[in-house]
Chimera marker file (.cmm) of the C-alpha trace (Angstrom):
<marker_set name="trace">
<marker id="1" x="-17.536" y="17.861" z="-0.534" r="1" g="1" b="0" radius="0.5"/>
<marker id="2" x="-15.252" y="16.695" z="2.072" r="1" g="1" b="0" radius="0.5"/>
<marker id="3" x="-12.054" y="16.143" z="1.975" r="1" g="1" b="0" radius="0.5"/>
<marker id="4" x="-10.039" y="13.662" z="3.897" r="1" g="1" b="0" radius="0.5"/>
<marker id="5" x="-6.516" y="13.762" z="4.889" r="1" g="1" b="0" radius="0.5"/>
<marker id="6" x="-3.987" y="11.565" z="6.689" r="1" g="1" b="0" radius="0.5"/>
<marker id="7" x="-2.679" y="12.413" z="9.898" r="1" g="1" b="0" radius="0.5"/>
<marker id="8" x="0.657" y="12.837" z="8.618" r="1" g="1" b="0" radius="0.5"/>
<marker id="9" x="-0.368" y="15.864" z="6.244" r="1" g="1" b="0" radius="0.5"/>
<marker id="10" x="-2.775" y="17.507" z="8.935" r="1" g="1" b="0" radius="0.5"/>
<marker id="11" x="0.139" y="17.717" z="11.014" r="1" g="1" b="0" radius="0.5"/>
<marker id="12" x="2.262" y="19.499" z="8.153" r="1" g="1" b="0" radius="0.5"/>
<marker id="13" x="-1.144" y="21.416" z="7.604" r="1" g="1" b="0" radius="0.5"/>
<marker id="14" x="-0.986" y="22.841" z="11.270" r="1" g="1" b="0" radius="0.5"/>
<marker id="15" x="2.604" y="22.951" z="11.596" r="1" g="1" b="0" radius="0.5"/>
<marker id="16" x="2.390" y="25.506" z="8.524" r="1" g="1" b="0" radius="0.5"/>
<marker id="17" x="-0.691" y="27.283" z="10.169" r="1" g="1" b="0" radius="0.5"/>
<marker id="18" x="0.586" y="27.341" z="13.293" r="1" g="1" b="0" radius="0.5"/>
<marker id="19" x="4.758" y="27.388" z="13.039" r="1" g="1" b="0" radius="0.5"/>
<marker id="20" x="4.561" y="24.789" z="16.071" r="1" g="1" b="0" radius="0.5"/>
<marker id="21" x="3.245" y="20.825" z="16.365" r="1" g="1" b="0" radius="0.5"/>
<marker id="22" x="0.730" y="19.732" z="19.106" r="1" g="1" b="0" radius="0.5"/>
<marker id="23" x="2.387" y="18.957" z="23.018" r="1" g="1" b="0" radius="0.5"/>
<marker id="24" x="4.361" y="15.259" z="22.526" r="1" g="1" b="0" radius="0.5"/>
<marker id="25" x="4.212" y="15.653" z="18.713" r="1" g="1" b="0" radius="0.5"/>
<marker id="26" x="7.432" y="15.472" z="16.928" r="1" g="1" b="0" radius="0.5"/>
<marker id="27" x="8.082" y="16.558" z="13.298" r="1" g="1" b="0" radius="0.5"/>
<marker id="28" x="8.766" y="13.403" z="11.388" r="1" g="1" b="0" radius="0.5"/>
<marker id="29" x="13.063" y="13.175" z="10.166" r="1" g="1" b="0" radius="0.5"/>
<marker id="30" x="13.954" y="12.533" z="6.804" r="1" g="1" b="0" radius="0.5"/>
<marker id="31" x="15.288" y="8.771" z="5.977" r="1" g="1" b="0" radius="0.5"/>
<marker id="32" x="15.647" y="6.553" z="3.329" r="1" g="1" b="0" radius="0.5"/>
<marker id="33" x="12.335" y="5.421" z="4.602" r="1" g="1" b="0" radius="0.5"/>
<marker id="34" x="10.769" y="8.666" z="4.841" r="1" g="1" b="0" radius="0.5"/>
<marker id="35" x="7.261" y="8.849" z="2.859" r="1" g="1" b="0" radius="0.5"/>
<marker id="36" x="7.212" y="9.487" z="-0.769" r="1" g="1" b="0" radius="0.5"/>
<marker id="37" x="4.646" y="10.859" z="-3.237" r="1" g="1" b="0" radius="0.5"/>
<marker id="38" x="4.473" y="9.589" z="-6.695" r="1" g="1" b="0" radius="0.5"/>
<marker id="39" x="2.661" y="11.463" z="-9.515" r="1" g="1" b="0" radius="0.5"/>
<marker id="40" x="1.514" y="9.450" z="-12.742" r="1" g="1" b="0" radius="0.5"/>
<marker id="41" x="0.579" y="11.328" z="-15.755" r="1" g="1" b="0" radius="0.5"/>
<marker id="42" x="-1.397" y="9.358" z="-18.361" r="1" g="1" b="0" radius="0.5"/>
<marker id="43" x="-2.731" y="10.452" z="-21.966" r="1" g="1" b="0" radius="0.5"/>
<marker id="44" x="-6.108" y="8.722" z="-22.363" r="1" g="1" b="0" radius="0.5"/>
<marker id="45" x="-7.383" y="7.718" z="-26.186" r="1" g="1" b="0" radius="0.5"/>
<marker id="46" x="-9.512" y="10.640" z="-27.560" r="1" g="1" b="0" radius="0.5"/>
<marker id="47" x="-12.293" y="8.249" z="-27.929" r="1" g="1" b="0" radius="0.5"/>
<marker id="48" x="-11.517" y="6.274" z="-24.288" r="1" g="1" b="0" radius="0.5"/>
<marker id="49" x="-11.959" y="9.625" z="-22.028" r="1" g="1" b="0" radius="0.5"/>
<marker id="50" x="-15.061" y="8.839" z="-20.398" r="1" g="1" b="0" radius="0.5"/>
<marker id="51" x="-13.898" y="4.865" z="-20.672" r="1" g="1" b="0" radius="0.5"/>
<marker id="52" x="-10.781" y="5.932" z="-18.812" r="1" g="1" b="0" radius="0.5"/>
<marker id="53" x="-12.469" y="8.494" z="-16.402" r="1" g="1" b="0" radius="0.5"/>
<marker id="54" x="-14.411" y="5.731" z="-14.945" r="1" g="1" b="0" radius="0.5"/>
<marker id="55" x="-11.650" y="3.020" z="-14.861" r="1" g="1" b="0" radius="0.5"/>
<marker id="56" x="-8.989" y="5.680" z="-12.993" r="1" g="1" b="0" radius="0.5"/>
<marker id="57" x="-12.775" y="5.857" z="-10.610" r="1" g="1" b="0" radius="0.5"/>
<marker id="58" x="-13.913" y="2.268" z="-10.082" r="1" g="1" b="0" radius="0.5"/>
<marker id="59" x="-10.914" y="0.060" z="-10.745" r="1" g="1" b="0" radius="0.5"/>
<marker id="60" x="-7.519" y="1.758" z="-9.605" r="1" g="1" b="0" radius="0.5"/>
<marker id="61" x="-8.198" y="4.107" z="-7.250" r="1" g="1" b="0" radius="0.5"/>
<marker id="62" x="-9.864" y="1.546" z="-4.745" r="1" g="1" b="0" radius="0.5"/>
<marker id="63" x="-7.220" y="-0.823" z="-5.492" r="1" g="1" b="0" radius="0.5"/>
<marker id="64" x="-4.349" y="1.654" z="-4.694" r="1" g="1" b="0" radius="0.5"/>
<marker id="65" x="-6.475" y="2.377" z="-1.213" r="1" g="1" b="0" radius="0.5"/>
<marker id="66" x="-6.513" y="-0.783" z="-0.755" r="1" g="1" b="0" radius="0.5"/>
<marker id="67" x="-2.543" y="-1.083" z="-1.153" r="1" g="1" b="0" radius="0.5"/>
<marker id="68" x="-0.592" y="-1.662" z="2.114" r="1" g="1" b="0" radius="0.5"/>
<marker id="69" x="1.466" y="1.531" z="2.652" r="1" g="1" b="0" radius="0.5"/>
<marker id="70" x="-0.658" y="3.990" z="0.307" r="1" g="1" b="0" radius="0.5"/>
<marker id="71" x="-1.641" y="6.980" z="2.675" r="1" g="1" b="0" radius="0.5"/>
<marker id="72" x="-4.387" y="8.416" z="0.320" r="1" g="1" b="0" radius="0.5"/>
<marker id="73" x="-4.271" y="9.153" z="-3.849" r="1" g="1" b="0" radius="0.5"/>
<marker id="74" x="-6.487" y="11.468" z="-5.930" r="1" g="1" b="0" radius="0.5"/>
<marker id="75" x="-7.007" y="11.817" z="-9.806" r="1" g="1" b="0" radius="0.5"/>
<marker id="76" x="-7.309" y="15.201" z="-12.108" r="1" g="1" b="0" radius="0.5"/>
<marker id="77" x="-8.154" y="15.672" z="-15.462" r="1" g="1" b="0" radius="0.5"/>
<marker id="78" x="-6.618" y="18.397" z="-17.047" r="1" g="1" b="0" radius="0.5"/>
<marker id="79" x="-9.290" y="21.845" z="-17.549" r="1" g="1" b="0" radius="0.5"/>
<marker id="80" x="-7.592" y="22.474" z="-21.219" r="1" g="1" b="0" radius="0.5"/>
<marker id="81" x="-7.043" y="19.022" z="-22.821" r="1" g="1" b="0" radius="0.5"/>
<marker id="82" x="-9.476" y="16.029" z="-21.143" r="1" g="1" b="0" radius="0.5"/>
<marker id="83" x="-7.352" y="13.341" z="-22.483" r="1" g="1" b="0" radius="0.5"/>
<marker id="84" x="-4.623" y="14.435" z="-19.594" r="1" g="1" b="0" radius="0.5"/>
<marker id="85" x="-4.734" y="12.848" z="-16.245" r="1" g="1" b="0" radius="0.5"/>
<marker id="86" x="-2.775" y="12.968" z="-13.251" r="1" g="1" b="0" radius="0.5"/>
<marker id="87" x="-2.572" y="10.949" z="-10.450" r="1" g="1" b="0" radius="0.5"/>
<marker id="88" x="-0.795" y="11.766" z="-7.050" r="1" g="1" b="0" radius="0.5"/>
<marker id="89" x="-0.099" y="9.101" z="-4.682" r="1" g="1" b="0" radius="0.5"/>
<marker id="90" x="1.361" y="9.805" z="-1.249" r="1" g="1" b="0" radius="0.5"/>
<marker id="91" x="3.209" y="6.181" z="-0.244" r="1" g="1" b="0" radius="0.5"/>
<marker id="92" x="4.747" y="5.505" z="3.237" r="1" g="1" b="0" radius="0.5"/>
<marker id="93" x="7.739" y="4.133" z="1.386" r="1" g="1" b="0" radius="0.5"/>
<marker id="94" x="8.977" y="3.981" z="-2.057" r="1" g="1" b="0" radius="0.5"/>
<marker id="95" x="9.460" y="0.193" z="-1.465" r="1" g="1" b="0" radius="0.5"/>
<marker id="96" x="5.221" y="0.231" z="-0.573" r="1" g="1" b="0" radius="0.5"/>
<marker id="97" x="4.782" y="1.367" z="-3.823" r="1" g="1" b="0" radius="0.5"/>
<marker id="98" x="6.808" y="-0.419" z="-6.047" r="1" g="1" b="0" radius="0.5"/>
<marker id="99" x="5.596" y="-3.709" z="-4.117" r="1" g="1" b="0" radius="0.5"/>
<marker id="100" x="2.049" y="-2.392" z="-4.552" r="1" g="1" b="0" radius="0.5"/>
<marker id="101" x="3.234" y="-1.666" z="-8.719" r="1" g="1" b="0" radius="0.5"/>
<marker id="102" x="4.573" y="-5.591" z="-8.668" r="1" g="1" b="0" radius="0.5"/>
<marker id="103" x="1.345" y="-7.051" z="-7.227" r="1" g="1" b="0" radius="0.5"/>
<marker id="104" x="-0.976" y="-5.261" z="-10.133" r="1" g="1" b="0" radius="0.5"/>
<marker id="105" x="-2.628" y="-7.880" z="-11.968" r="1" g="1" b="0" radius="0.5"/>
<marker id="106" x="-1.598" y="-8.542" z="-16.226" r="1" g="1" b="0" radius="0.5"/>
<marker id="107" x="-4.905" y="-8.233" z="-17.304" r="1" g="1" b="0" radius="0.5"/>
<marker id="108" x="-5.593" y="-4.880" z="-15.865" r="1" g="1" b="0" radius="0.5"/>
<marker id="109" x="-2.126" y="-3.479" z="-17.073" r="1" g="1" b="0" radius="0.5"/>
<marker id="110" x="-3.954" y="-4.965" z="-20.674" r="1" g="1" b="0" radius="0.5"/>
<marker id="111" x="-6.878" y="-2.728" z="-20.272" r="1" g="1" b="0" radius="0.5"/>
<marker id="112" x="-5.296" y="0.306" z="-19.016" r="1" g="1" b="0" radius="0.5"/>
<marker id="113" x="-2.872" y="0.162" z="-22.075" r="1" g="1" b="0" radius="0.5"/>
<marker id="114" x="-6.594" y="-0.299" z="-24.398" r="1" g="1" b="0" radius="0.5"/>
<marker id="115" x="-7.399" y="2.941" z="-22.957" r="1" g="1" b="0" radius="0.5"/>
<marker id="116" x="-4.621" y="5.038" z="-23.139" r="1" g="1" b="0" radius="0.5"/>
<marker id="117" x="-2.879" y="6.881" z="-26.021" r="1" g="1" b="0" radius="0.5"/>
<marker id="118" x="0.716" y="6.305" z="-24.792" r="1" g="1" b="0" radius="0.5"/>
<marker id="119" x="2.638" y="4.511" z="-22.155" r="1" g="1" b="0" radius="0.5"/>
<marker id="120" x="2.388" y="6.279" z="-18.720" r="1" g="1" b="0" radius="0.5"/>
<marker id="121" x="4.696" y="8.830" z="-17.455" r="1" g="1" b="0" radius="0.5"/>
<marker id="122" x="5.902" y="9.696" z="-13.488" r="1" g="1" b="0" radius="0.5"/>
<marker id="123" x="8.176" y="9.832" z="-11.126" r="1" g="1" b="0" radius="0.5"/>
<marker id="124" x="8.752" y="10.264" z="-7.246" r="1" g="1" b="0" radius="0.5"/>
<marker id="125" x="8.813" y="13.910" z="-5.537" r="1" g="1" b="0" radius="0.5"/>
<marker id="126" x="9.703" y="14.458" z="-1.421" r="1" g="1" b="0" radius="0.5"/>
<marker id="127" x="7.798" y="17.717" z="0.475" r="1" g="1" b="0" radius="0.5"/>
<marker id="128" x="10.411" y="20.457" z="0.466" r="1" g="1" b="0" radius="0.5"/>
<marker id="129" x="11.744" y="21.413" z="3.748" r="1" g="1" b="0" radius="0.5"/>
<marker id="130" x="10.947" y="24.962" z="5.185" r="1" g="1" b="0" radius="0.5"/>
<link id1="1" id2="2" r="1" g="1" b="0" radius="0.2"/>
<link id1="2" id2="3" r="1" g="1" b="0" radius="0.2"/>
<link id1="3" id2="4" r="1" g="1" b="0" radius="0.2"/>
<link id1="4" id2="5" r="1" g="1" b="0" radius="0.2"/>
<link id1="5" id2="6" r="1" g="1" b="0" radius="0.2"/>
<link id1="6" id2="7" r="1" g="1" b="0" radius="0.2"/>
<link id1="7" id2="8" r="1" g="1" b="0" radius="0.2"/>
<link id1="8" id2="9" r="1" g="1" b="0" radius="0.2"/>
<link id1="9" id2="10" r="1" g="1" b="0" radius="0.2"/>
<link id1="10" id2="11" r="1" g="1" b="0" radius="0.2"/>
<link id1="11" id2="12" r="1" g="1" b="0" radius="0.2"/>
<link id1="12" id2="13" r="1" g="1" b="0" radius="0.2"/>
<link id1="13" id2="14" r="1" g="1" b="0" radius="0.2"/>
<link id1="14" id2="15" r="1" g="1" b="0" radius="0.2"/>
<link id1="15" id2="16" r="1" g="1" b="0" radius="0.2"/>
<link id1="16" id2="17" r="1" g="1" b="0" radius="0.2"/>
<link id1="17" id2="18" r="1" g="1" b="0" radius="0.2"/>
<link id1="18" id2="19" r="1" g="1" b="0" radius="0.2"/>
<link id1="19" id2="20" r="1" g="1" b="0" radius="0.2"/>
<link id1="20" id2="21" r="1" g="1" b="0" radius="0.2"/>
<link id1="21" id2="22" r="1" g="1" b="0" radius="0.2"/>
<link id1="22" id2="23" r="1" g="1" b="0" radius="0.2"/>
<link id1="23" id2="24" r="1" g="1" b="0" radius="0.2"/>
<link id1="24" id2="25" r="1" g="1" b="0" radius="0.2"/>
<link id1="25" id2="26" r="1" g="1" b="0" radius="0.2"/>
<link id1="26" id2="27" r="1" g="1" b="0" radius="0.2"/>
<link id1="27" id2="28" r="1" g="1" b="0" radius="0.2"/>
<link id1="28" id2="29" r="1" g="1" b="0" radius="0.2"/>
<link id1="29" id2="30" r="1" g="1" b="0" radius="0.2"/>
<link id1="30" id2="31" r="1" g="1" b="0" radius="0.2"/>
<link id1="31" id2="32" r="1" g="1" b="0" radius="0.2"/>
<link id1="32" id2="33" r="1" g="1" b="0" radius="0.2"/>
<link id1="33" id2="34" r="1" g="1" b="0" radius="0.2"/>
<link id1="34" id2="35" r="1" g="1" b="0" radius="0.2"/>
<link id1="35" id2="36" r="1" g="1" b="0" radius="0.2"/>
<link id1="36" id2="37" r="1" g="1" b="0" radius="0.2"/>
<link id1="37" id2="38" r="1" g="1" b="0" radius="0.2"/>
<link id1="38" id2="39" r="1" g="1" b="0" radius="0.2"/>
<link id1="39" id2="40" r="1" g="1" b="0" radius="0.2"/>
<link id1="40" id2="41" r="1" g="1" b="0" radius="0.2"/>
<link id1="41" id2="42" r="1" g="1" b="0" radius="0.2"/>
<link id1="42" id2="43" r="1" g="1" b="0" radius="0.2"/>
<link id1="43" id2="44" r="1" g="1" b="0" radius="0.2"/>
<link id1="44" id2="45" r="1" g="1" b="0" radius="0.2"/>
<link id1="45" id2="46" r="1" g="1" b="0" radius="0.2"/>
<link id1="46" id2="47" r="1" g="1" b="0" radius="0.2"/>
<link id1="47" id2="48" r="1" g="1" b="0" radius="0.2"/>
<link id1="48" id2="49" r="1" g="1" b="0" radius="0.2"/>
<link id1="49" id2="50" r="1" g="1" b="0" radius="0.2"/>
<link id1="50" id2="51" r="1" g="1" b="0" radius="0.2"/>
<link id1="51" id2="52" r="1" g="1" b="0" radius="0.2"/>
<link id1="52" id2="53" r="1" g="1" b="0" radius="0.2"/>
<link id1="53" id2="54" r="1" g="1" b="0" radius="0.2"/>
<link id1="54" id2="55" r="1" g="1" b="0" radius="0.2"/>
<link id1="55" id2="56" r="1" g="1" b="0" radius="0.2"/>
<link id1="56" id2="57" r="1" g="1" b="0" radius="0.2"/>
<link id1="57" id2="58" r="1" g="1" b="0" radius="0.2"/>
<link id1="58" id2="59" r="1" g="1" b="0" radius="0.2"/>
<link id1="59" id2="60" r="1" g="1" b="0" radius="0.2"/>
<link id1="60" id2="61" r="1" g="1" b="0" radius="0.2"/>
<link id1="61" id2="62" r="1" g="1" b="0" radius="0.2"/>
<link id1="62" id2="63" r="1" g="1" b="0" radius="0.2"/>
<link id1="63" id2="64" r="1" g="1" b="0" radius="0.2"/>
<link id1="64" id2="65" r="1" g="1" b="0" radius="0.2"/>
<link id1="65" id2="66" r="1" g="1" b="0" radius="0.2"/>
<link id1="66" id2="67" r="1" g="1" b="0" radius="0.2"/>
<link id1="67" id2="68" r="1" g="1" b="0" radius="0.2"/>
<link id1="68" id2="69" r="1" g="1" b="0" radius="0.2"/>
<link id1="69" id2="70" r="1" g="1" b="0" radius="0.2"/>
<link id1="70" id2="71" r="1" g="1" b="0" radius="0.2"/>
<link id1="71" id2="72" r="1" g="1" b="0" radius="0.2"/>
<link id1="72" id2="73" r="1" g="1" b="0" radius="0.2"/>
<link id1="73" id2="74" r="1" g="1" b="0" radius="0.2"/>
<link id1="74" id2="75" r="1" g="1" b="0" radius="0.2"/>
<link id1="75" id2="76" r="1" g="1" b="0" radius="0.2"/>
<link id1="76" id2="77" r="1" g="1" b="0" radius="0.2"/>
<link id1="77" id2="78" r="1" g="1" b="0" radius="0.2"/>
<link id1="78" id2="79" r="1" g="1" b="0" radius="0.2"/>
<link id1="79" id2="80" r="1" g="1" b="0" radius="0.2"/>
<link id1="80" id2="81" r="1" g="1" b="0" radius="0.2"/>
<link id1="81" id2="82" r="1" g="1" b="0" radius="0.2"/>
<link id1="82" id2="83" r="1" g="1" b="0" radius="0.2"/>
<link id1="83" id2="84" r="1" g="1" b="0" radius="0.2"/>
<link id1="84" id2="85" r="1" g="1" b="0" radius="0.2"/>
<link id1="85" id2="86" r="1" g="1" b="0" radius="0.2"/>
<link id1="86" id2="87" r="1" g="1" b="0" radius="0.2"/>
<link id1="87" id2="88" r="1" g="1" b="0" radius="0.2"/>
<link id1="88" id2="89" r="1" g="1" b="0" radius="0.2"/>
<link id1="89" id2="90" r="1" g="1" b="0" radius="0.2"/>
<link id1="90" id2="91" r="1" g="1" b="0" radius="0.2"/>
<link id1="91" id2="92" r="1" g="1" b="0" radius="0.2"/>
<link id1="92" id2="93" r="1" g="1" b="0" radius="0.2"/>
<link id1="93" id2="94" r="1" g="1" b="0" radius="0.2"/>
<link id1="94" id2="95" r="1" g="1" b="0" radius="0.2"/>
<link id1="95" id2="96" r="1" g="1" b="0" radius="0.2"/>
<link id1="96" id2="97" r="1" g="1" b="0" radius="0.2"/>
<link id1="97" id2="98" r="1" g="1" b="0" radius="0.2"/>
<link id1="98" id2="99" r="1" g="1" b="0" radius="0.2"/>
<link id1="99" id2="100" r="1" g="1" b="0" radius="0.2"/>
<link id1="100" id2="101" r="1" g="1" b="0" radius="0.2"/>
<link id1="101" id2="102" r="1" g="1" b="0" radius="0.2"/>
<link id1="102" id2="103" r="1" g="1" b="0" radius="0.2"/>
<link id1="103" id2="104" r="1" g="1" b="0" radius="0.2"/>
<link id1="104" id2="105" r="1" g="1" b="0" radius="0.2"/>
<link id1="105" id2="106" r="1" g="1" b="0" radius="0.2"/>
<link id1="106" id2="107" r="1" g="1" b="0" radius="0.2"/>
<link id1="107" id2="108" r="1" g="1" b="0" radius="0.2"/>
<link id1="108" id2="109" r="1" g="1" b="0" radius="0.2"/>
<link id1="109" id2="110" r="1" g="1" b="0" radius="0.2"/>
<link id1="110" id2="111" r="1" g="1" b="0" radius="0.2"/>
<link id1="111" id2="112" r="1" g="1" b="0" radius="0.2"/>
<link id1="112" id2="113" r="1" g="1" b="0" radius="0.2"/>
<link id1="113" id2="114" r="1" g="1" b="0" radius="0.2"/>
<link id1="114" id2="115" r="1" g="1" b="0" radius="0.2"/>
<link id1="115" id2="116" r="1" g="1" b="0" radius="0.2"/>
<link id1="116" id2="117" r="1" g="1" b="0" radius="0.2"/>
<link id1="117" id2="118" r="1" g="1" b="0" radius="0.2"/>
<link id1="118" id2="119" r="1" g="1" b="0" radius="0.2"/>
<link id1="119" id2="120" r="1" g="1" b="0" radius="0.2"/>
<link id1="120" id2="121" r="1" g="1" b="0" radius="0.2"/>
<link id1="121" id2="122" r="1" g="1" b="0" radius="0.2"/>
<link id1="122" id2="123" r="1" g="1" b="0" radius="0.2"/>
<link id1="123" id2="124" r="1" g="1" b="0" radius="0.2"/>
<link id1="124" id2="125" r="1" g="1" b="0" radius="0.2"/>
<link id1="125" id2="126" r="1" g="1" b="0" radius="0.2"/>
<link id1="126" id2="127" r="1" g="1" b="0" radius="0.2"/>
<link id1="127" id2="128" r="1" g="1" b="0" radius="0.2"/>
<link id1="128" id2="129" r="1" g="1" b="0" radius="0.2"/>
<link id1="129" id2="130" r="1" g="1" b="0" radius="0.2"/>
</marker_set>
């Protein structure tokens, strides 16, 4: 399986391997413009958990990739209860995201809410500093 990373987080990767950045690389300051990650937990329908499975797969995964300003995202489903999910998005900006929320079609919105048990839940988290 491979896994694929933006630059941005194999930098942090060998800046915490290493303690040092490559020649001419600088460490990226914080701003109000800094990148953000957002994490999404949803509770899918106990009858709608391979339904949802596959639409977190095929529908909103490529369309978050596909988002300007979305760096990479990944889903889970939870090991004890399989109607928990959690999505982690890592945005270039807060802004990107919420634009990205904005431009998400009614009808999918409508079948997302089919699928799930209760509205979702999240909220935005920053890298700590070391």
């Amino acid at each position: 399986m491979a896994i694929l990373v933006t630059r941005r987080e194999m930098l942090a990767l060998l800046a915490a391997a290493t303690g040092c950045l490559p020649a001419g690389i600088q460490p990226p300051t914080r701003s109000a413009e800094m990148a953000i990650t957002y994490i999404g937990e949803s509770q899918a329908k106990p009858d709608q958990i391979d339904n949802f499975r596959k639409f977190l797969t095929n529908r909103v995964e490529p369309a978050l990739r596909a988002s300007e300003g979305c760096e990479s995202c990944r889903f889970f489903q939870s090991a004890e209860d399989p109607t928990r999910f959690i999505g982690i998005e890592f945005w270039s900006t807060k802004d990107a995201h919420r634009k990205a929320a904005k431009s998400i079609p009614p009808q999918l919105i409508q079948e997302f809410m089919t699928l799930v048990a209760a509205p979702p839940k999240g909220g935005y988290f920053s890298t700590l500093d070391a």
